[in-house]
N, C-alpha and C positions, 0 to 999 in steps of 0.2 A: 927509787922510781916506783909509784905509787902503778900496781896493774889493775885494766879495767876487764868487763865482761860485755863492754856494746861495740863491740869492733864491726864496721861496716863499708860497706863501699861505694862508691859513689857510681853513677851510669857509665861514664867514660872508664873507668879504671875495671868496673866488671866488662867490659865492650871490649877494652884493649886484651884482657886476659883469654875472650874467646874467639877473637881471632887468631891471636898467637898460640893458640889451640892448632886452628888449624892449619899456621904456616904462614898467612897471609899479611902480618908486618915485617918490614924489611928492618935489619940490623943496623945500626946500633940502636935508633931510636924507635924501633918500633910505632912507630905515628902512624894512625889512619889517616884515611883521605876522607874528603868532606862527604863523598857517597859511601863507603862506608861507615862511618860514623851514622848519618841520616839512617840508612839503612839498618845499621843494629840498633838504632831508637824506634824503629817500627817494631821490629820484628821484639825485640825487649818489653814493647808496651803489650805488643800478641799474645805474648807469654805471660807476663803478669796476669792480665786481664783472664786466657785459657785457665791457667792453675785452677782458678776460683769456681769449674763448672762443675766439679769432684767433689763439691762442697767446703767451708769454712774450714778457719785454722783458726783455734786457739788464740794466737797474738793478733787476730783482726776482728775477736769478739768484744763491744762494747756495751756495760750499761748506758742507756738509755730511757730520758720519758719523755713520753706523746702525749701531746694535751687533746684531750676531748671536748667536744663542743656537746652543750644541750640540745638533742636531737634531733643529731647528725649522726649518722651511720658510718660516713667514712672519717676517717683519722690521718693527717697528715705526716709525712714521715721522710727523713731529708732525704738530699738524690744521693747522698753516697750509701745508703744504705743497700746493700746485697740481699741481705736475710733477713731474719727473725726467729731465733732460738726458743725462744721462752717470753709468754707475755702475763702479765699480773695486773688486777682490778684493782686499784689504791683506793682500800674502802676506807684507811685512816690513815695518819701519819704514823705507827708502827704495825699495820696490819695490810700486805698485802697477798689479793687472793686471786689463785692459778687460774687462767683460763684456758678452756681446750683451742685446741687450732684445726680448724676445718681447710678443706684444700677448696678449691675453685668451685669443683662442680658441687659439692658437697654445700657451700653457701648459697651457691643459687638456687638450690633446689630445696631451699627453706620455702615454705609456703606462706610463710605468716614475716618475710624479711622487715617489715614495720614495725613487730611488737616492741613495746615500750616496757625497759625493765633494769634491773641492774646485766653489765654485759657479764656473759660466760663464755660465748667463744671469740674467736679473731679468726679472718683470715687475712691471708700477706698478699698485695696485689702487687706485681710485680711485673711493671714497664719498661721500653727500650727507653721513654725519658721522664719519667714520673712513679710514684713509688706513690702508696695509700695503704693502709690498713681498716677494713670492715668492722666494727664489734658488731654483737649480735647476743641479746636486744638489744636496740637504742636507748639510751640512755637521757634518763630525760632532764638531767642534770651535768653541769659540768664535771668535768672529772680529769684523772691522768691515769696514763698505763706506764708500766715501769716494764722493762725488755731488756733482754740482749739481742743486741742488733750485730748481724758481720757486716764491715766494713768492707769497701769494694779497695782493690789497692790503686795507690796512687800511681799516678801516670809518671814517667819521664819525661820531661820536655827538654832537657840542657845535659849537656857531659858532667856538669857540677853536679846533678843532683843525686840523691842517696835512692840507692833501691830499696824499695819498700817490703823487705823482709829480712829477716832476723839472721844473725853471727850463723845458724847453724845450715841455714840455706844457698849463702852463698854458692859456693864452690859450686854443689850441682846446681843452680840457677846458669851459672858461665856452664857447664858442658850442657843441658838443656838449647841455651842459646845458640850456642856453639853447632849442637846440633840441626836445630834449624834453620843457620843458617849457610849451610852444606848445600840448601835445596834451590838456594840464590843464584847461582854462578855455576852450576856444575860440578862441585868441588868435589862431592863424592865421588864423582869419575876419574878427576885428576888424579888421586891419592885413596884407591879403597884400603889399603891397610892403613893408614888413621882416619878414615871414614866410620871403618867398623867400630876402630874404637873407640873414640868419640858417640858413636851409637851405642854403646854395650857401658860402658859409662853415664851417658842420660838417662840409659831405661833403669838403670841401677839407682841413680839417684833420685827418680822422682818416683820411683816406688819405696822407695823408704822415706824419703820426706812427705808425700799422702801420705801414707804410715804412722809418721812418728807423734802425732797428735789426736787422731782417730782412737773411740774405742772397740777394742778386740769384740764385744758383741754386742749387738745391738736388745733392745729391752723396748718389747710391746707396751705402748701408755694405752689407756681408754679411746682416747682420740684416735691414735695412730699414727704415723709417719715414716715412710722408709727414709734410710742413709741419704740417697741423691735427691732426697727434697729439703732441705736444710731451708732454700729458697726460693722455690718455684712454687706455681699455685697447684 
């Protein structure tokens, strides 16, 4: 038997494992009920979605190019995209060169935002339904930018489908959930000794998984950027 390394789980089967966290499928079969079910696909999709405010992971960073129009200032940029790590001028087919990243106010208060020139900075404009990227100068020729973009994670919609993160997240993703969803029903009251630890297990987990893909220190660029801007303007 040939073993693999993408072992994953599907919505329902992580859903079933955190309830039965807390007690709440009945034996032998353990089966949720339809409001249950609905309900840890909300609260599953909450989660996912929250993860992502602490900044990217590693397995949701994507190269990426953004095509540039001749002089056009903004740059289009798809909606699943989150972030923007790093963007590059494609001055040739083997030469691309760094640009800085300005933050919001910082682009606005260019005084000259029309000059026309090869670009050197970007900033990441970042909407509740539209995403664009600024270069600056405008460029007065077509062109492309090359980037790593974080990917926003995928939603659940059905029991069938796979959570969108990796073999190593599981486990705390279910007591994370699990966690949350304690706050549904009361349930922490019902049972505080497995309230607590189901609590004491989530906060375990999701500080080590922030954790395990982050670097230990952070490294001043020209431009600048703290840790929790990965994304924002």
């Amino acid at each position: 038997m040939t073993q693999t390394t993408n072992w994953t789980l599907t919505a329902g089967q992580s859903l079933t494992r955190s309830y039965m966290m807390l007690g709440q499928l009945n034996a032998p079969d353990y089966t949720m009920t339809p409001f249950q079910l609905a309900q840890g696909l909300t609260v599953q999709n909450g989660i996912l979605q929250g993860l992502q405010v602490d900044g990217g992971n590693v397995f949701r960073q994507t190269p990426t190019t953004l095509i540039v129009s001749a002089g056009v200032a903004t740059v289009p940029v798809p909606n699943d995209v989150l972030g923007i790590e790093e963007a590059r001028w494609v001055q040739s087919p083997t030469f691309d060169r760094v640009l800085g990243r300005f933050q919001w106010v910082q682009y606005f208060q260019l005084p000259n935002k029309n000059a026309v020139g090869p670009p050197a900075i970007f900033m990441f404009d970042y909407q509740r339904d539209s995403t664009q990227l600024y270069a600056w100068p405008v460029s007065p020729v077509s062109g492309s930018i090359n980037c790593t973009t974080l990917r926003r994670a995928l939603n659940v919609a059905a029991i069938g489908d796979i959570i969108d993160l990796p073999a190593e997240w599981q486990l705390g993703f279910q007591y994370i959930v699990a966690d949350a969803l304690m706050d549904d029903q009361g349930m922490a009251e019902m049972d505080p000794a497995t309230a607590d630890r189901i609590k004491q297990h989530a906060a375990f987990w999701r500080a080590q998984l922030e954790s395990f893909d982050r670097p230990t220190s952070v490294f001043l660029q020209p431009w600048g950027k703290s840790r929790r801007q990965y994304y924002r303007r």
